[in-house]
Backbone as a ProteinNet text record, in pm:
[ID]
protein_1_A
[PRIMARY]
XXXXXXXXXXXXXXXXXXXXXXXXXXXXXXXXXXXXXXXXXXXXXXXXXXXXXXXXXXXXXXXXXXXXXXXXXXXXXXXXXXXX
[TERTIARY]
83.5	0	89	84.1	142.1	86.9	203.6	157.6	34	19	-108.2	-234.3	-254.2	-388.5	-418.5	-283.5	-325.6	-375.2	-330.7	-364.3	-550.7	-557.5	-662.5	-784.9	-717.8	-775.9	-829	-735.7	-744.5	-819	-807.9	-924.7	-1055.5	-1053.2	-1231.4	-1287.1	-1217.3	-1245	-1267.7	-1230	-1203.1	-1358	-1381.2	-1500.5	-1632.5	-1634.5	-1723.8	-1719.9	-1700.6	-1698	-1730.4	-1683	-1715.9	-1888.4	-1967.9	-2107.4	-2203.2	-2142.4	-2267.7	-2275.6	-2349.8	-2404.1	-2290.5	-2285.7	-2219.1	-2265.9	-2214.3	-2259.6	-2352.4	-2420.3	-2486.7	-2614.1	-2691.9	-2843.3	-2872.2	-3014.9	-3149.6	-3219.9	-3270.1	-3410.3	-3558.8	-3592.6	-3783.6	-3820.6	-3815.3	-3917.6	-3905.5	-3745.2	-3696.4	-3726.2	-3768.8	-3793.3	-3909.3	-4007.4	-4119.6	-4178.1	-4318.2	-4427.4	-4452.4	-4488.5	-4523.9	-4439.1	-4267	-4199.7	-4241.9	-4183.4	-4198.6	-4368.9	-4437.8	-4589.9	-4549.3	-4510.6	-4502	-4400.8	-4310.8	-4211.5	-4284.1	-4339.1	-4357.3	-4500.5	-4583.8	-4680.8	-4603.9	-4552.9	-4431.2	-4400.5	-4366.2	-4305.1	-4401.4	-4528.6	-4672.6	-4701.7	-4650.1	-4705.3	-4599.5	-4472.5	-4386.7	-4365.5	-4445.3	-4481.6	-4584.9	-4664.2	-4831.2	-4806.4	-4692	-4669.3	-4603.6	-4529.3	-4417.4	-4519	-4613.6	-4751.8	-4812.4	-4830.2	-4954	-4827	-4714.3	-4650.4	-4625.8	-4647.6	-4621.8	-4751.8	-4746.2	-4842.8	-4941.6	-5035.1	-5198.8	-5184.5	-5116	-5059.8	-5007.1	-4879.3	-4774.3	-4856.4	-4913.9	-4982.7	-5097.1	-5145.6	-5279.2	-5187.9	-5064.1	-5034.8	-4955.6	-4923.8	-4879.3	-5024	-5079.8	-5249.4	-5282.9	-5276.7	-5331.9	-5249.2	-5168.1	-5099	-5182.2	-5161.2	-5278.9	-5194.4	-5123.7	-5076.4	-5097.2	-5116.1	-5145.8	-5296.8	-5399	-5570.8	-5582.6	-5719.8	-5801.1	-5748.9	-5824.8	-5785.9	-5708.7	-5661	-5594.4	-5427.6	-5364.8	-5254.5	-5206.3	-5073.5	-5068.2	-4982.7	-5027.2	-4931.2	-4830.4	-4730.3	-4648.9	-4712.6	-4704.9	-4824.7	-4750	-4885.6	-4883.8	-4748.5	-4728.6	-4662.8	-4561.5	-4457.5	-4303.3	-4333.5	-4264.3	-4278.1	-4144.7	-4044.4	-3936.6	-3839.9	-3901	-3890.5	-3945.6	-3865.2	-3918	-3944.2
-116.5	0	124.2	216.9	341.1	481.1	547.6	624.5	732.8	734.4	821.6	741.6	630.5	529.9	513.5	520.7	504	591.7	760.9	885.6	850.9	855.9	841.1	743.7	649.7	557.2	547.3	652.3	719.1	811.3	931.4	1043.1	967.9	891.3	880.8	784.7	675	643.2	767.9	867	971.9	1051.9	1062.4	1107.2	1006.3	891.2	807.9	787.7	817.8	792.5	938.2	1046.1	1186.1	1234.7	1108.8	1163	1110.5	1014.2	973.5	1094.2	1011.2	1115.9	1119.2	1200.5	1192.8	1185	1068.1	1038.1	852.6	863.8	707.9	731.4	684.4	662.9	701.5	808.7	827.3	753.7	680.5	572.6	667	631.6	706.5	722.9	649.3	693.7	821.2	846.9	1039.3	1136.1	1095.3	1181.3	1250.6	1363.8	1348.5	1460.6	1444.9	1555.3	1493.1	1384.8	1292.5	1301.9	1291.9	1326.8	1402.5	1524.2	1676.1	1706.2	1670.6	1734.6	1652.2	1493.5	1454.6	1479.4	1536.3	1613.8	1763.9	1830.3	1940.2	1952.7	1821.8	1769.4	1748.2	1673.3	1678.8	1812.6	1880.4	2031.7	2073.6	2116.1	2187.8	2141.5	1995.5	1953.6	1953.1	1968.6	1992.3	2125.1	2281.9	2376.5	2404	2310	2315.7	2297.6	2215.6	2168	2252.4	2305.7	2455.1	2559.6	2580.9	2686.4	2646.6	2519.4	2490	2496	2485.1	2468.1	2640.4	2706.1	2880.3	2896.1	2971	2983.7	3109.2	3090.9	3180.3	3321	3312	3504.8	3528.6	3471.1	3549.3	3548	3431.8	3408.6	3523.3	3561.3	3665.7	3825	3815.7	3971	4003.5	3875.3	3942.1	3947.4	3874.8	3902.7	4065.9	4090.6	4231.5	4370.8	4321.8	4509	4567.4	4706.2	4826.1	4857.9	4801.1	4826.6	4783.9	4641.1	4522.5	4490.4	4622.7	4630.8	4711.8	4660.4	4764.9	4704	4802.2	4805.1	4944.4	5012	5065	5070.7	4938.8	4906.6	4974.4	5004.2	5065.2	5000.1	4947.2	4832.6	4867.9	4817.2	4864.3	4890.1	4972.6	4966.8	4854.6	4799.4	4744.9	4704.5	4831.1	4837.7	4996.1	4895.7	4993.2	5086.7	5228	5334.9	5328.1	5329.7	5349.5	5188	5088.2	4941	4937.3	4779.2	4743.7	4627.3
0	0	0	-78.1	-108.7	13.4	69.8	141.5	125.9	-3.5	-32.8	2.3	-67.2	-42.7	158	179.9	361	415.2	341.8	382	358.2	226.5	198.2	265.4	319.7	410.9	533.1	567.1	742.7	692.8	565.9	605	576.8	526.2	459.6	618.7	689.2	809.2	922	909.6	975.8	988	826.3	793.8	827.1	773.3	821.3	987.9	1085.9	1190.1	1287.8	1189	1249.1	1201.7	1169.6	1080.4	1179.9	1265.3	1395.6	1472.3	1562.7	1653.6	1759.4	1873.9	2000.9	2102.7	2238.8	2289.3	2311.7	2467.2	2463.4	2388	2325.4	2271	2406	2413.3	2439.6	2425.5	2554.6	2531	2462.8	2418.3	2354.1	2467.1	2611.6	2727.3	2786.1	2703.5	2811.9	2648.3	2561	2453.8	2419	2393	2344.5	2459.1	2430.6	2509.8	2647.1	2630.5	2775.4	2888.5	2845.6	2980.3	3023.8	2937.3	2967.8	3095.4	3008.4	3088	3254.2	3281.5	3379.2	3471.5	3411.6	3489.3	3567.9	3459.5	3493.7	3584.3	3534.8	3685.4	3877.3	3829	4004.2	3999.3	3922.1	3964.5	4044.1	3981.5	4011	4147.5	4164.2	4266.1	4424	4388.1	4454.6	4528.2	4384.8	4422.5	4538.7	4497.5	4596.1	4693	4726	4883.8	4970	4862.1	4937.9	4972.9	4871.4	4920	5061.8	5072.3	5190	5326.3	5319.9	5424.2	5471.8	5394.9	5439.6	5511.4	5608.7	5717.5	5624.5	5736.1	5582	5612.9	5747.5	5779.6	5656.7	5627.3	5544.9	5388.5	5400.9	5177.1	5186.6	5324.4	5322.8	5309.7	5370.2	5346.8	5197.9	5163.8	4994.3	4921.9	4976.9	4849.9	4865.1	4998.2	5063.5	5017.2	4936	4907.4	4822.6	4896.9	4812.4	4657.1	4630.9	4517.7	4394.4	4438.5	4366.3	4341.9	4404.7	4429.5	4317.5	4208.8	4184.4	4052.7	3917.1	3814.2	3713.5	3792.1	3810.6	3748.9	3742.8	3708.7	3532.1	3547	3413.9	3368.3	3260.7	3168.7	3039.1	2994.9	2905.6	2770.7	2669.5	2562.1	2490.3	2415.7	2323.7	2195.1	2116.6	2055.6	2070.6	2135.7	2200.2	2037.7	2039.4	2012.5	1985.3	1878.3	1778.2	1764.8	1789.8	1773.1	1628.4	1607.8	1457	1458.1
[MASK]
++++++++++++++++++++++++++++++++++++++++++++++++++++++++++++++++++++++++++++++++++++

């Protein structure tokens, strides 16, 4: 075998082997919409529990600011003014 054909041998192995993927395979059970929503179910629900354990004093005085009352609130417009 001539030093060129080996060159040639090693790049094209080089190339065929740099076209997979990287890394172990992903099973289908961690891929897709279904994880996701059941993951983010335990979240919701991990949240709920952190809510009920805060005493109803403290969750009643953030509901209660006069700031946060009324309709009143002034919101950013619509469409920002020298944006494109």
């Amino acid at each position: 075998m001539t030093r060129l054909t080996a060159v040639w041998l090693f790049g094209i192995a080089a190339l065929l082997t740099a076209c997979g993927a990287v890394g172990a395979p992903i099973p289908p059970e961690d891929v897709g919409v279904t994880p996701t929503i059941t993951r983010q179910k335990l979240q919701h629900a991990r949240e709920e529990k952190k809510e009920e354990a805060v005493p109803a004093e403290e969750a009643t005085q953030d509901v209660t600011e006069p700031a946060l009352q009324g309709q009143d609130v002034e919101l950013p417009p619509l469409r920002p003014v020298g944006t494109r």
